[in-house]
C-alpha positions in Angstrom: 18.6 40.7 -1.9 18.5 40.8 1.8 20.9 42.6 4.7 21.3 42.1 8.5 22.8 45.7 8.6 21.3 48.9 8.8 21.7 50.1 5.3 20.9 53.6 4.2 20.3 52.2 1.0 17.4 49.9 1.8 14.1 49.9 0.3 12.8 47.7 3.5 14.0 48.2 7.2 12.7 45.1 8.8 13.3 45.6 12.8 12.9 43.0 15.5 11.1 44.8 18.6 12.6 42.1 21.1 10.5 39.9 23.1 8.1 42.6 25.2 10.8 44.7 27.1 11.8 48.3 26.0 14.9 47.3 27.0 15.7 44.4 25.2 15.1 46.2 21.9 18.4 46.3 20.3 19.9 49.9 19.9 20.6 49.3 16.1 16.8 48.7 16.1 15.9 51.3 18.1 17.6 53.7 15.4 16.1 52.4 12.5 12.6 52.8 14.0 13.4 56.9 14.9 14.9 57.7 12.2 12.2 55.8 9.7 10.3 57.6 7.3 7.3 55.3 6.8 6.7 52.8 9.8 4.5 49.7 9.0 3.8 47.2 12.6 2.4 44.1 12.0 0.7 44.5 15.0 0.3 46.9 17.9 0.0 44.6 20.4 3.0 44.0 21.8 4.6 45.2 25.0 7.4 47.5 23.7 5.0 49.2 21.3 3.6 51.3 24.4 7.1 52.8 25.0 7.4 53.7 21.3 4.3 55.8 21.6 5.7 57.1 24.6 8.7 58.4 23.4 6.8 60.2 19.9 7.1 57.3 17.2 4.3 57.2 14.9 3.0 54.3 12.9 0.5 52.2 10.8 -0.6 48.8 12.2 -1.8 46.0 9.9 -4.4 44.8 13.1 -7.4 45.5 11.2 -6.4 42.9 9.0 -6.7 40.1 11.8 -10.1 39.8 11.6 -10.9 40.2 7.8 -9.1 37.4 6.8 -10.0 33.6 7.2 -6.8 32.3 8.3 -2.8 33.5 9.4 -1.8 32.1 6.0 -4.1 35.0 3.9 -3.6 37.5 6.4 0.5 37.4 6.3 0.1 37.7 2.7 -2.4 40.6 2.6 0.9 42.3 5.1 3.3 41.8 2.2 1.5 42.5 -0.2 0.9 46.2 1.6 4.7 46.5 2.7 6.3 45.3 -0.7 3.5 48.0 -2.4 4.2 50.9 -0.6 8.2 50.3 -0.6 7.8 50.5 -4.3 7.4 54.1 -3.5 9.9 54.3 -1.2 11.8 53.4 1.7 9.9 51.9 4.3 10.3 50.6 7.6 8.2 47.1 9.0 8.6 46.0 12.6 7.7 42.4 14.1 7.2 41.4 17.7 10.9 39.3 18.8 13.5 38.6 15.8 12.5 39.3 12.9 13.6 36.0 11.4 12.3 33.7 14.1 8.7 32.4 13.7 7.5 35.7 11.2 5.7 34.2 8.2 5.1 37.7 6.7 9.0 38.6 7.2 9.7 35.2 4.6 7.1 36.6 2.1 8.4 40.2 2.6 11.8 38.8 1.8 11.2 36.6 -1.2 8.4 39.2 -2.8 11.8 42.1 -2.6 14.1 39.6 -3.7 11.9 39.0 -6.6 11.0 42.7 -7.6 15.2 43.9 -7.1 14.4 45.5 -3.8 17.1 45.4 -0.9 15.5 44.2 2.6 17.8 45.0 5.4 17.2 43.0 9.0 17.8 45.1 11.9 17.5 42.3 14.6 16.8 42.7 18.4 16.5 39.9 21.0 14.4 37.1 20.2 12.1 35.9 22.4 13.8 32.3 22.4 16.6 33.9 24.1 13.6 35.1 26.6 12.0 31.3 26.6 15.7 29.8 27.1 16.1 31.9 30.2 12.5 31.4 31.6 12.7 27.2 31.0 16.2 27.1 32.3 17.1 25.4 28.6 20.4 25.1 26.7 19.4 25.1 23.4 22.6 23.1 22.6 20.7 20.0 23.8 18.7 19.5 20.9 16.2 21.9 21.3 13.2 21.8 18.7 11.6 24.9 17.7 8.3 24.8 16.2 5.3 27.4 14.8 2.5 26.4 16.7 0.8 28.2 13.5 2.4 25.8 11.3 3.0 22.5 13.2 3.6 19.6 11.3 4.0 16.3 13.7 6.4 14.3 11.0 8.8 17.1 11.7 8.9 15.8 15.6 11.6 13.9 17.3 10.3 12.8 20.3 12.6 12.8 23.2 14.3 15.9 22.4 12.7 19.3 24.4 10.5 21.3 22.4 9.6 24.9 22.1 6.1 26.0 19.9 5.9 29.5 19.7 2.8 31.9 18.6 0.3 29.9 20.9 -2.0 32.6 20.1 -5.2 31.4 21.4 -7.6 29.0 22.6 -7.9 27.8 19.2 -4.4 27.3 18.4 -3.9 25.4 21.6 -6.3 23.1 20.9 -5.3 22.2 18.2 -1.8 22.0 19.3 -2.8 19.6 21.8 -4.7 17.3 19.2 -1.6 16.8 17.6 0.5 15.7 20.5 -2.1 13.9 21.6 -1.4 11.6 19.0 1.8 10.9 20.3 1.9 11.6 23.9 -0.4 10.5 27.3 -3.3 13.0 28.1 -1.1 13.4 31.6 2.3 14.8 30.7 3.5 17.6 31.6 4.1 20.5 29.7 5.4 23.8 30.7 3.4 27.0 29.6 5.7 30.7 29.2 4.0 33.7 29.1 5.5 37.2 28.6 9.1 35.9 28.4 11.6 38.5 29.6 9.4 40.7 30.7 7.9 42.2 34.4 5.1 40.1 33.4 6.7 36.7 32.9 4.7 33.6 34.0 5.6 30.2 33.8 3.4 27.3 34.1 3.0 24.1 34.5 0.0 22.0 33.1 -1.1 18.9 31.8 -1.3 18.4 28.2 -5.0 17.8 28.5 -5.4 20.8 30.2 -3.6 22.9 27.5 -6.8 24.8 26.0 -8.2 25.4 29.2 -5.5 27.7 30.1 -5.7 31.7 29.4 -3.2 32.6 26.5 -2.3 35.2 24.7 0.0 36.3 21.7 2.9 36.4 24.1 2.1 32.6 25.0 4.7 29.8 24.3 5.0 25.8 24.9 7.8 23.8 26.1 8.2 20.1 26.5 11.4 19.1 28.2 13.0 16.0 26.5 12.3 13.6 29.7 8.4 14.3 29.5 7.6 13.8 26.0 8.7 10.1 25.1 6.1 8.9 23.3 4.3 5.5 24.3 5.2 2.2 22.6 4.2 1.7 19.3 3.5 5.3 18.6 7.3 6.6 17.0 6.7 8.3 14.1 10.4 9.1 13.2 12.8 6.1 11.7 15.2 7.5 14.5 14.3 5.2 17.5 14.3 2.5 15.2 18.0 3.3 13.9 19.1 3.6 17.9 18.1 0.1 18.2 19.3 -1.2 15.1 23.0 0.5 16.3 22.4 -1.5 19.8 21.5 -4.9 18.6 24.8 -4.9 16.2 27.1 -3.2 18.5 30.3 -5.1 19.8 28.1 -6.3 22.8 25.2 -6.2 21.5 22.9 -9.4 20.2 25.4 -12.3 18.5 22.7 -13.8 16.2 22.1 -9.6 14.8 25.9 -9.3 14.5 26.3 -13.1 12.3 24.1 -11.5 10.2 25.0 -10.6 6.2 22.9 -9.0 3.4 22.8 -12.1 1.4 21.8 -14.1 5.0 19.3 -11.4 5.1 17.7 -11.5 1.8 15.2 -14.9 2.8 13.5 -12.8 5.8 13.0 -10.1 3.7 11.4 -12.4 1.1 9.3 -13.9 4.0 8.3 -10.9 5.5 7.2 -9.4 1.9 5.4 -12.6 1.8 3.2 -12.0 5.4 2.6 -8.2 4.1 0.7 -9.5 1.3 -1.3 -12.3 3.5 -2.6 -9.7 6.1 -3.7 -7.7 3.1 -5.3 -10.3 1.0 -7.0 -11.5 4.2 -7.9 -7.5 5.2 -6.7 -7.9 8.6 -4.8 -4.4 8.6 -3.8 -5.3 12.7 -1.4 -8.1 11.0 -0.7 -5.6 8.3 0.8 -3.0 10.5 2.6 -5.6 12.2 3.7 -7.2 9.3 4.9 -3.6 7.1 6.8 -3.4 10.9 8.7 -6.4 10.1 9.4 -5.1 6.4 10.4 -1.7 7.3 12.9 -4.0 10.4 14.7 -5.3 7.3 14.9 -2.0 5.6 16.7 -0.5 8.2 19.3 -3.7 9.2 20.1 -3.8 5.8 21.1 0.0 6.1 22.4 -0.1 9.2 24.9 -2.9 8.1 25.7 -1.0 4.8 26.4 1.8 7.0 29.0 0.0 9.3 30.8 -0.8 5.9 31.2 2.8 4.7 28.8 2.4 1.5 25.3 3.9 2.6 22.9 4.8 5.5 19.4 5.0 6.2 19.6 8.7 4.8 20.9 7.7 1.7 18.2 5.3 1.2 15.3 7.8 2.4 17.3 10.9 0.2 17.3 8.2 -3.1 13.6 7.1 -3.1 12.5 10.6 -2.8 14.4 12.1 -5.1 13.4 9.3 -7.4 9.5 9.7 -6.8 10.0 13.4 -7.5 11.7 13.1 -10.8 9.8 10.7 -12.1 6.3 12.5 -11.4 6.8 15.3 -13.0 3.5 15.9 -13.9 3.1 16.4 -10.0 6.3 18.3 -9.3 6.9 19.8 -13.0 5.2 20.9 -15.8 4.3 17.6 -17.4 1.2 16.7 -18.8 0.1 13.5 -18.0 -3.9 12.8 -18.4 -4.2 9.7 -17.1 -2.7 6.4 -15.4 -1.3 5.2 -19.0 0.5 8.4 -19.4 2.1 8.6 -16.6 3.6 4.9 -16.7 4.9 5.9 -20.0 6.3 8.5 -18.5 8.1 7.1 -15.9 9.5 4.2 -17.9 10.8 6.7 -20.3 12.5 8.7 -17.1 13.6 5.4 -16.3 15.1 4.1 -19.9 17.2 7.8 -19.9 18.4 7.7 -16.0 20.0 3.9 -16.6 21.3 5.7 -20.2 23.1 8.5 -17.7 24.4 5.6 -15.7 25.9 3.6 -18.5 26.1 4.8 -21.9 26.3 2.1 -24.0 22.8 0.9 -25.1 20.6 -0.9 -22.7 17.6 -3.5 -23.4 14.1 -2.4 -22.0 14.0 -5.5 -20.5 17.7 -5.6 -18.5 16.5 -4.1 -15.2 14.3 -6.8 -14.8 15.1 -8.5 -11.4 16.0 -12.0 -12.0 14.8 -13.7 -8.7 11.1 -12.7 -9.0 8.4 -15.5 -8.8 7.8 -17.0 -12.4 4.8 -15.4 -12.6 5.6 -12.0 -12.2 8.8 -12.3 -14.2 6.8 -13.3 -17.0 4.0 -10.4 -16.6 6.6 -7.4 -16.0 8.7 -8.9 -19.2 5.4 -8.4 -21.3 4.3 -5.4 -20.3 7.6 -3.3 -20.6 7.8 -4.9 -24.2 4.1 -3.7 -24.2 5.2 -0.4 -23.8 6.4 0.1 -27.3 3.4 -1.6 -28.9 4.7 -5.1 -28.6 1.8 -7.0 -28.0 -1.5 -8.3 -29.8 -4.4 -5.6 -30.0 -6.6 -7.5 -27.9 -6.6 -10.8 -25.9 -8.1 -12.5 -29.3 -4.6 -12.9 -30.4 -3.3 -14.5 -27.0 -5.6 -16.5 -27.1 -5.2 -18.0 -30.4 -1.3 -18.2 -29.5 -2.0 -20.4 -26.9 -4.2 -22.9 -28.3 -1.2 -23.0 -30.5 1.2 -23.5 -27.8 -1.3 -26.6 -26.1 -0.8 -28.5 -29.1 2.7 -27.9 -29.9 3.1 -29.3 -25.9 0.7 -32.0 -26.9 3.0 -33.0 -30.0 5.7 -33.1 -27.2 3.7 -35.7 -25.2 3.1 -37.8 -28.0 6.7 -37.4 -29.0 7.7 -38.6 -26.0 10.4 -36.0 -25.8 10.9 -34.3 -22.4 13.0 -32.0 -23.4 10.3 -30.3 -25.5 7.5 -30.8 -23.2 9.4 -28.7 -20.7 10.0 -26.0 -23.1 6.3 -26.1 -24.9 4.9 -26.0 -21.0 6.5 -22.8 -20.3 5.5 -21.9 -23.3 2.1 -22.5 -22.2 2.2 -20.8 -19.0 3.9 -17.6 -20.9 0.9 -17.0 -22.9 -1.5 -18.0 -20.1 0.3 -14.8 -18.4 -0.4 -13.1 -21.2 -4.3 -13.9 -21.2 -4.7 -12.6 -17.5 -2.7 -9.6 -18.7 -5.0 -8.5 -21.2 -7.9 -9.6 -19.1 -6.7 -7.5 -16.3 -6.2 -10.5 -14.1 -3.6 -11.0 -11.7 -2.0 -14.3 -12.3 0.4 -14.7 -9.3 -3.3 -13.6 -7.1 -5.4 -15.7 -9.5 -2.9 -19.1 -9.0 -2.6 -18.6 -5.5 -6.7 -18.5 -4.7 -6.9 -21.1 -7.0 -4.5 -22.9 -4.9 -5.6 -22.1 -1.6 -9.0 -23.2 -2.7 -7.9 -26.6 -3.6 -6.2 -26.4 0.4 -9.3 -25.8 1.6 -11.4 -28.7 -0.5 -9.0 -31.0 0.3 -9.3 -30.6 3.6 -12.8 -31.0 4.1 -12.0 -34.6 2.5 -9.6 -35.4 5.0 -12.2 -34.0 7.8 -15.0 -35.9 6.3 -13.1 -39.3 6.1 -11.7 -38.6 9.8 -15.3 -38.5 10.5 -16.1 -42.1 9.0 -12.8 -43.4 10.5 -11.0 -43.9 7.9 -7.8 -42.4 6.4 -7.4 -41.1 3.0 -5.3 -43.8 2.1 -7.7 -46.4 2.6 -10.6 -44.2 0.2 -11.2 -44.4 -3.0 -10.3 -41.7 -6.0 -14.0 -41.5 -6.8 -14.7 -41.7 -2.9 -11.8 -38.5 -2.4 -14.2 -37.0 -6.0 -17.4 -37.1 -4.3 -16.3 -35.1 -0.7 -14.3 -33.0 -3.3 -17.6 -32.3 -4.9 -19.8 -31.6 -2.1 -17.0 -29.1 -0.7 -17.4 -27.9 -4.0 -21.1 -27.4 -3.9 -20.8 -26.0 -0.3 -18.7 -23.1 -1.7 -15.5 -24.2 0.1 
């Protein structure tokens, strides 16, 4: 358990030494560090740790540590791992540079490790050094102020427009780095606003291009702000759905755009099919310039639909971000549990099992394997997601041998239709046909809906080569021949068309 008191009790002190001023450590803290028994720093570096030496306070720093380990992640945990040991032979005191809680990986692995072993942590806190960076960047933090670890940035945690503070810029190293990563967002030119030695006599502030940022002399008492007017990133380069939404909100607000505002989920539901559509042309023809454009376009519908849900009370763009990821974690969870999946088969099992028991949570009453199918898929696909659920409990031949024996069966039971003369039959015995056809390319690993619609664009392609070929003799295809149309259709042929 943890504490922001001093408790006399505590098995770990954990005391905030403020931002680099003896003054702006907090009295509380000041206490805590005389009266300590055993004093652990994770560093001696720091402004105010002069003054404690000063005034008589011994200690043990964890500096040597810095350069033994490979990386901030091993060294914070070689810290805790020293702190938690020797507070399991008693009480024990470990001071940080600011607030303890603010940007102090080895005070979160301090904390969980006690919590863990039954030992009470107490946080004796002094002034961060965000109140010191608020000061020196004249910032409210009110105004959607972003706090970062430069140590531990992760971009799709961003909201551009909104300021920005990264603490810990350490070094050169870290700065670059830092810069790398905005880089991808922002122009080489903006400005950026550098804080050193925040609330101290030695305060600087700066002011420097972003591609200058790991050309500048930093230290461990080195920060980074980006006021929310000079980090809008360029067109094309938002990262966060946000923008997107704001736009969205525009387009369908009372004076906003009157053919967005006509618009319906079911008046929707075509675009989004044509859109899908586009996606899978600019893949099948590799051109991934179209296919960003085009996932644009898909990810557009995504987010009217929610948008619209949103106005009527039932859902938001949360909700549908919150749902899909809470789905993709449950049903891997032999990637975010303990089960055992050895390969792809496995884990489709698994997840239409996950599936089958979340829909029996939803509705008791017994469901068929095959209900959830959606209704309004091409033919094709219909037919090939219908087999392979019923697949999925062994129903299906061994091997494609047995398909393909069922479908000679099926040509001459639509042949007997022919002859018959009965339409009603034929219609039935030709989807019969073209169910077990499915079935072949299932077993044969073939994509039918891809297969038909090569096949198809092929024939587009030959044909029109006959059409260019009689334009060329001056003569239109209704005045050729079938065996004349045959013989372009065979050269295209031959020509690979």
């Amino acid at each position: 358990m943890e504490d922001t008191t001093v408790r006399e009790d505590a098995d770990i002190t954990i005391v905030g030494l403020g931002p680099g001023a003896f003054e702006q450590l907090s009295v509380g803290a000041w206490e805590a560090l005389r009266q300590a028994r055993l004093r652990f720093l994770r560093t001696a570096i720091h402004p105010t740790v002069q003054e404690l030496t000063a005034r008589g306070i011994r200690f043990v720093t964890f500096d040597e540590l810095y350069d033994k380990n490979p990386d901030f992640e091993s060294l914070y945990r070689q810290i805790a791992e020293r702190v938690i040991a020797a507070a399991s032979q008693g009480p024990v005191t470990y001071a940080v540079p600011g607030h303890p809680l603010v940007a102090e990986e080895s005070v979160r692995l301090i904390m969980l490790e006690a919590e863990r072993q039954g030992l009470i942590a107490a946080v004796v806190p002094s002034m961060s050094a965000l109140d010191a960076i608020f000061a020196a960047a004249r910032q409210d933090p009110v105004a959607g102020l972003q706090v970062f670890d430069a140590l531990a940035f992760e971009p799709n945690e961003w909201i551009p427009g909104r300021p920005a503070v990264f603490l810990q810029l350490y070094n050169r190293f870290v700065a670059s780095q830092l810069k790398l990563a905005l880089l991808e967002w922002l122009e080489p030119t903006t400005v950026v606003t550098l804080i050193k030695a925040a609330g101290t006599s030695q305060e600087q502030v700066q002011s420097v291009a972003l591609h200058e940022l790991d050309r500048q002399p930093v230290d461990h008492l080195t920060s980074l702000f980006l006021p929310g007017t000079a980090h809008l990133p360029p067109p094309g380069s938002v990262h966060s759905l946000a923008p997107l939404t704001e736009v969205m909100k525009r387009l369908l607000a009372p004076d906003g755009c009157p053919w967005d505002r006509e618009q319906t989920h079911s008046s929707l539901g075509r675009f989004l099919i044509e859109e899908t559509y586009e996606v899978i042309e600019a893949i099948e023809s590799q051109d991934y310039e179209a296919l960003c454009e085009e996932l644009g376009d898909v990810l557009l519908q995504v987010v009217f639909h929610a948008q619209l849900a949103e106005e009527n009370g039932a859902f938001n763009i949360d909700d549908v971000i919150q749902t899909i990821t809470e789905k993709m974690k449950r049903r891997h969870p032999h990637v975010f549990g303990d089960v055992q999946a050895a390969d792809a088969k496995a884990v489709l099992a698994n997840w239409e099992a996950i599936k089958q028991a979340e829909r029996k949570e939803e509705d008791p009453q017994e469901k068929s394997l095959l209900s959830d199918l959606p209704r309004h898929l091409p033919a094709l696909m219909y037919a090939e997601k219908a087999q392979k659920k019923a697949a999925t409990v062994g129903f299906q031949w061994q091997n494609v041998h047995g398909a393909w024996e069922k479908l000679h069966e099926e040509i001459r039971e639509l042949e007997e239709a022919i002859a018959a003369g009965n339409l009603e039959e034929q219609d039935a015995e030709l989807g019969d046909v073209l169910f077990v056809l499915v079935n072949v390319a299932r077993y044969l690993g073939i994509d039918p809906e891809a297969a038909l619609r090569r096949t198809t664009e092929k024939f587009i392609r030959r044909f029109r080569f006959i059409e260019q070929s009689a334009a060329r003799r001056g003569q239109t295809l209704h005045e050729m021949t079938l065996s004349e149309m045959d013989a372009y259709w065979n050269e295209a042929k031959k020509r690979g068309s």
